[in-house]
N, C-alpha and C positions, 0 to 999 in steps of 0.2 A: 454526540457526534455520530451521523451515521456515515456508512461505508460510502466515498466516494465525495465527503464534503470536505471544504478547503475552509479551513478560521483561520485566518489571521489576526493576532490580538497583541499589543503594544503592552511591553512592559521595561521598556529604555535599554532593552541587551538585545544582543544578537542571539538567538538561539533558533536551532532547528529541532524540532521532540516528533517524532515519529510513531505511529501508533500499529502493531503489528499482534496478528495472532488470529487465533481458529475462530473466538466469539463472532455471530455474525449481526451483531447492532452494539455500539456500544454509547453508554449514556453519561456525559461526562460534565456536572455543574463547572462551568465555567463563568468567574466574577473578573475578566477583562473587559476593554472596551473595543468595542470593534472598529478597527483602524479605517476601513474600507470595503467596498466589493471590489472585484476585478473579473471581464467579461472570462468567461470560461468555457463561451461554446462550442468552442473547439473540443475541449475536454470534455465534453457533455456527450457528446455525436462521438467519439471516439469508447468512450465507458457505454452508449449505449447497442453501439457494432457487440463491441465486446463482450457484453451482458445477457444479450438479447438470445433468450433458449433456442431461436428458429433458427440461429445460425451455425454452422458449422464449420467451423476454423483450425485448419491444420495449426499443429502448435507452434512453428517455427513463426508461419504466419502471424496466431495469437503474441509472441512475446514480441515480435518487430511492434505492431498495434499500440502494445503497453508501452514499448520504449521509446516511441513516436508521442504517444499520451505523455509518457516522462518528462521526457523534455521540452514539450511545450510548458508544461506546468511547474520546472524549474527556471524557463527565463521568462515564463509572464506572471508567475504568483510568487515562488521562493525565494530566487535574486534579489527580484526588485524588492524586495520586502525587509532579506537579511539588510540591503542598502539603505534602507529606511529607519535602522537599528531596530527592526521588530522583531517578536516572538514570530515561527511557523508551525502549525500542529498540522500534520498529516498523516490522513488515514490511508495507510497504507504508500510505502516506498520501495525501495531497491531489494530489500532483506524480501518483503513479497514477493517478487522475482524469483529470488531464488528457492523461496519454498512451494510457489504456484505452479511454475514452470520446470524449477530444477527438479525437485522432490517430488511434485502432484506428477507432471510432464514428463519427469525423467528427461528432459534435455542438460546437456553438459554443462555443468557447473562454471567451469571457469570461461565460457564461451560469454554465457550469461553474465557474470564479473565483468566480466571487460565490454558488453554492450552495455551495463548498468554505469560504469562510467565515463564511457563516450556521450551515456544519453543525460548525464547527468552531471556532466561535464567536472567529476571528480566530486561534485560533493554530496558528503554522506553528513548525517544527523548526528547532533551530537548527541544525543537519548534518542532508547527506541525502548518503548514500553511494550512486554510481552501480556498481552491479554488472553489467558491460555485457559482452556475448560477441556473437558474431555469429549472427542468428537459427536458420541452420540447424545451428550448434553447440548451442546452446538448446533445440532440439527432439530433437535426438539425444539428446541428455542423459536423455530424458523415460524413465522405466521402467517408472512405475505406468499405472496406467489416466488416463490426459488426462481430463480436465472439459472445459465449455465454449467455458473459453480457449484450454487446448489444445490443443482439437480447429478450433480456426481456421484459416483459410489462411493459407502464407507470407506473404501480402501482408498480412494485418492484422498481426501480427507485428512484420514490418518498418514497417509504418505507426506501431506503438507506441515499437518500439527510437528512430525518428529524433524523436517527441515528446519519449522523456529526452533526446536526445540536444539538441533544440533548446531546452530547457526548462533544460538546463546554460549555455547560449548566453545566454539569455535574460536568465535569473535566476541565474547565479552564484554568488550571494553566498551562499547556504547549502550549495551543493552540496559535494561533495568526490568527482573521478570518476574 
């Protein structure tokens, strides 16, 4: 699974598993059956505003962006999906939010909460798997051309890695790290 891809795979439950953390590719054998596609260009054009190193995006700007991308892609992939009784694996959710934005961005925490569920209309995952390495492992790792994110300092990095990390602390109860 790379960053930014949506699986949907059938295995007769409802579940939403969330996939959150510093690693920046993550490679994950998956033996489901793929249910479907669903048009996502919306979500395409939005992840590539977002991405795109040429651009420069005040942050309050950047997280409206995300939470516009959010919820499009919870009432045209996650909804309809949990209503289908399917599995949903996604890279990267709400908990992102808070450690890109709050932690990387230093914007207000509980501002961001409460746009993360307007935009997301209350629902959160029930697993969120922390995939966590140490940030300058992270960025060695890197082989393509960096984006935005990538192209930040150690320091916002590590500002975001200790958000998962405090955000496991926090709120627990969905995670698994």
């Amino acid at each position: 699974i790379n960053s930014g891809d949506v699986v949907v795979r059938s295995i007769g439950s409802d579940l939403h598993v969330d996939l959150e953390g510093t690693a920046p590719q993550v490679d994950l054998p998956i033996n489901m059956p793929l249910v479907g596609t669903v048009d996502i260009a919306i979500l395409l054009t939005l992840r590539a505003i977002l991405l795109d190193s040429k651009n420069v995006i005040d942050p309050i700007a950047e997280v409206l962006l995300f939470a516009a991308s959010r919820r499009q892609h919870t009432v045209e992939v996650i909804r309809p999906a949990h209503e289908r009784g399917t599995v949903v694996l996604c890279d990267r959710y709400t908990d992102s939010t808070l450690a890109y934005q709050g932690f990387g961005r230093t914007l207000n925490l509980d501002q961001l909460r409460t746009l993360n569920r307007w935009a997301t209309g209350d629902l959160d995952p029930d697993l969120t798997l922390l995939l966590d390495c140490p940030v300058a492992v992270a960025l060695e790792r890197r082989r393509r051309e960096r984006d935005r994110y990538q192209s930040l300092d150690v320091a916002f990095h590590e500002r975001v890695r200790h958000g998962f990390l405090a955000s496991v602390v926090d709120s627990g109860t969905h995670w698994l790290a």
